[in-house]
N, C-alpha and C positions, 0 to 999 in steps of 0.2 A: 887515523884519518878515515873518514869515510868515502867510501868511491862513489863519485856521482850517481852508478846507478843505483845503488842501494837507498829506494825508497822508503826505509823503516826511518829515517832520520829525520823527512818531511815529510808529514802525508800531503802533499801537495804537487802538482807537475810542474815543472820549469817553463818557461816561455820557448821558443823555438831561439836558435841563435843568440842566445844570454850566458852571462854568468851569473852566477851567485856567488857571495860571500857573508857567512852566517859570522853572528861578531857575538859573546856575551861581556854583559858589561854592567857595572853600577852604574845609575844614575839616580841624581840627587832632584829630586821635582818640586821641593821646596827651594832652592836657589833662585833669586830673583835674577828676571829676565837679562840683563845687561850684567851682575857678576858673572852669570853663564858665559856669556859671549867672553866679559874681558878676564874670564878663568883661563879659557884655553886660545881667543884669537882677538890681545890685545888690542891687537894693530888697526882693526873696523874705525872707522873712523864715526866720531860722536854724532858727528851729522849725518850720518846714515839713516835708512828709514828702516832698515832690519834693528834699530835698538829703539824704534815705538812703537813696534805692534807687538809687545810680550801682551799686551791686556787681552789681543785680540786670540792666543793661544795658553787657554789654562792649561795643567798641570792635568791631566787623567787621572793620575794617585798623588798621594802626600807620601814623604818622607824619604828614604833613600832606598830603592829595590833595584836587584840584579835582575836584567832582561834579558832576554833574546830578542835579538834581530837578523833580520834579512838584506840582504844590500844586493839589489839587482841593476845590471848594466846587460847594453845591450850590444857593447862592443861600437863596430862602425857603422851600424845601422842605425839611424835614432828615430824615433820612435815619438808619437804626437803623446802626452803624460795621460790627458782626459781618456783618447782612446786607447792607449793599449795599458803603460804603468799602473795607471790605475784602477780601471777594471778587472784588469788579471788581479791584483791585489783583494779585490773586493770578490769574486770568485772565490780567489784563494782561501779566503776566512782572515786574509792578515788585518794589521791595523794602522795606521796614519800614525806618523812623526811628528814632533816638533822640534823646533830647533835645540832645546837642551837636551833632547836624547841623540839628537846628531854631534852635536860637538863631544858629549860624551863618548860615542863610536869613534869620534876622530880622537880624541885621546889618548884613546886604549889605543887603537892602533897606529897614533905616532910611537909610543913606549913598546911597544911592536917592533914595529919595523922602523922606526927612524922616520924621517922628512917622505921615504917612500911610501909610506900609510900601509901601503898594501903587496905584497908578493908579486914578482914579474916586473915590477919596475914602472908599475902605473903612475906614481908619486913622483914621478923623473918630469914631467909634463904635467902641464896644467888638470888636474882633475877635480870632481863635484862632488862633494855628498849631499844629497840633497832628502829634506824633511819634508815629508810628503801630504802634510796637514795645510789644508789652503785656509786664505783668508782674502777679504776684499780690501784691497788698497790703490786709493787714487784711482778709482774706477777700473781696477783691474783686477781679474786673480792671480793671486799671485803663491809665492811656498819661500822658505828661505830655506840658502843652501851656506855650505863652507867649503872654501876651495882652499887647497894647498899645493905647494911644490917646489922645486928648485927655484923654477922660474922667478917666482913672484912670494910677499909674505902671503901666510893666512889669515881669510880674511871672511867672516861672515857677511852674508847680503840676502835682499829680497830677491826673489828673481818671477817676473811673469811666466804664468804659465805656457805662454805662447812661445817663450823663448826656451823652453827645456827640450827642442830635439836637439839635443848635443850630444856624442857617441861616449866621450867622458864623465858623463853623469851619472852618478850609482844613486838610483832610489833605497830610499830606507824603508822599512818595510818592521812592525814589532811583530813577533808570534808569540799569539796568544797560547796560554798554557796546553789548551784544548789539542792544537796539532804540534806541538814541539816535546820531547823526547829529552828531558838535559842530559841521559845517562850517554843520548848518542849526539850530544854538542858540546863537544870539548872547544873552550875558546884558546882564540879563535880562529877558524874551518874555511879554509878556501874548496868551495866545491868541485871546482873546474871548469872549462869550456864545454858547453852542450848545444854546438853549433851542429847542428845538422848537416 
């Protein structure tokens, strides 16, 4: 494991008062839009509006590639997504999500960890992962996220942007090859609290 401060792992700095959680994982970018979803989060209901905007989120690669990703939360302080998630992202060098490489994270780390997705017992409560790739819908922008937990089934959704200061929301985040290290990302890496 790496210890948070050991910067050789990201050349990148953390936000103040966030975590991170680095995930490696296959995703298939040739899977159409809604087998995606009803692969890993049958239960979305048909009339949803996260199973009609796959046209509006192409695929960045073809075929089936092992990524890196970032998954940043900001604990119980949340955070407006335009101004802070994702300009620190865009700082950072990282890259925007869409939703098949989020339910792919959420995959790997249900077969992880079970119903709890993630270490500490986040997955006990309602929590987000959210694809950080926007698009316009219904005159809004908007991102689709996938929630899971005890609570409730999982369930893909759109969600406006206006509505993501939520403290359980873990932005997805891909690093690109340029800053990520895979000899020092063994999946997958819970960084730890760098709460100031």
């Amino acid at each position: 494991m790496i210890d948070v401060h050991d910067r050789r792992a990201l050349d990148i700095t953390p936000p103040p008062c966030s975590d991170l959680f680095l995930v490696q994982t296959p995703v298939d970018f040739d899977l159409p839009w809604n087998s995606a979803i009803n692969a890993v989060v049958p239960v979305t209901p048909d009339s949803d509006d996260v199973r009609r905007v796959g046209g509006l989120f192409p695929s960045y690669k073809s075929g089936i590639a092992v990524e890196n990703y970032l998954l940043l939360n900001f604990q119980k302080e949340a955070r407006a997504f335009e101004n802070y998630p994702l300009s620190w992202s865009r700082h950072s060098g990282l890259e925007t999500t869409d939703l098949r490489e989020v339910l792919a994270i959420q995959d790997t780390l249900k077969k992880k960890w079970g119903i709890h997705g993630f270490p500490q017992g986040l997955g006990s409560v309602k929590a987000y992962i959210v694809a950080t790739a926007t698009c316009s819908w219904r005159e809004e922008v908007c991102v689709c996220r996938v929630s899971w937990g005890e609570e409730f089934h999982d369930k893909a959704r759109l969600w406006s942007v206006n509505d993501l200061k939520h403290p359980r929301a873990w932005f997805a985040f891909r690093i690109p090859s340029h800053i990520s290290r895979s000899d020092l990302l063994p999946p997958p890496l819970f960084l730890a609290n760098t709460s100031d």
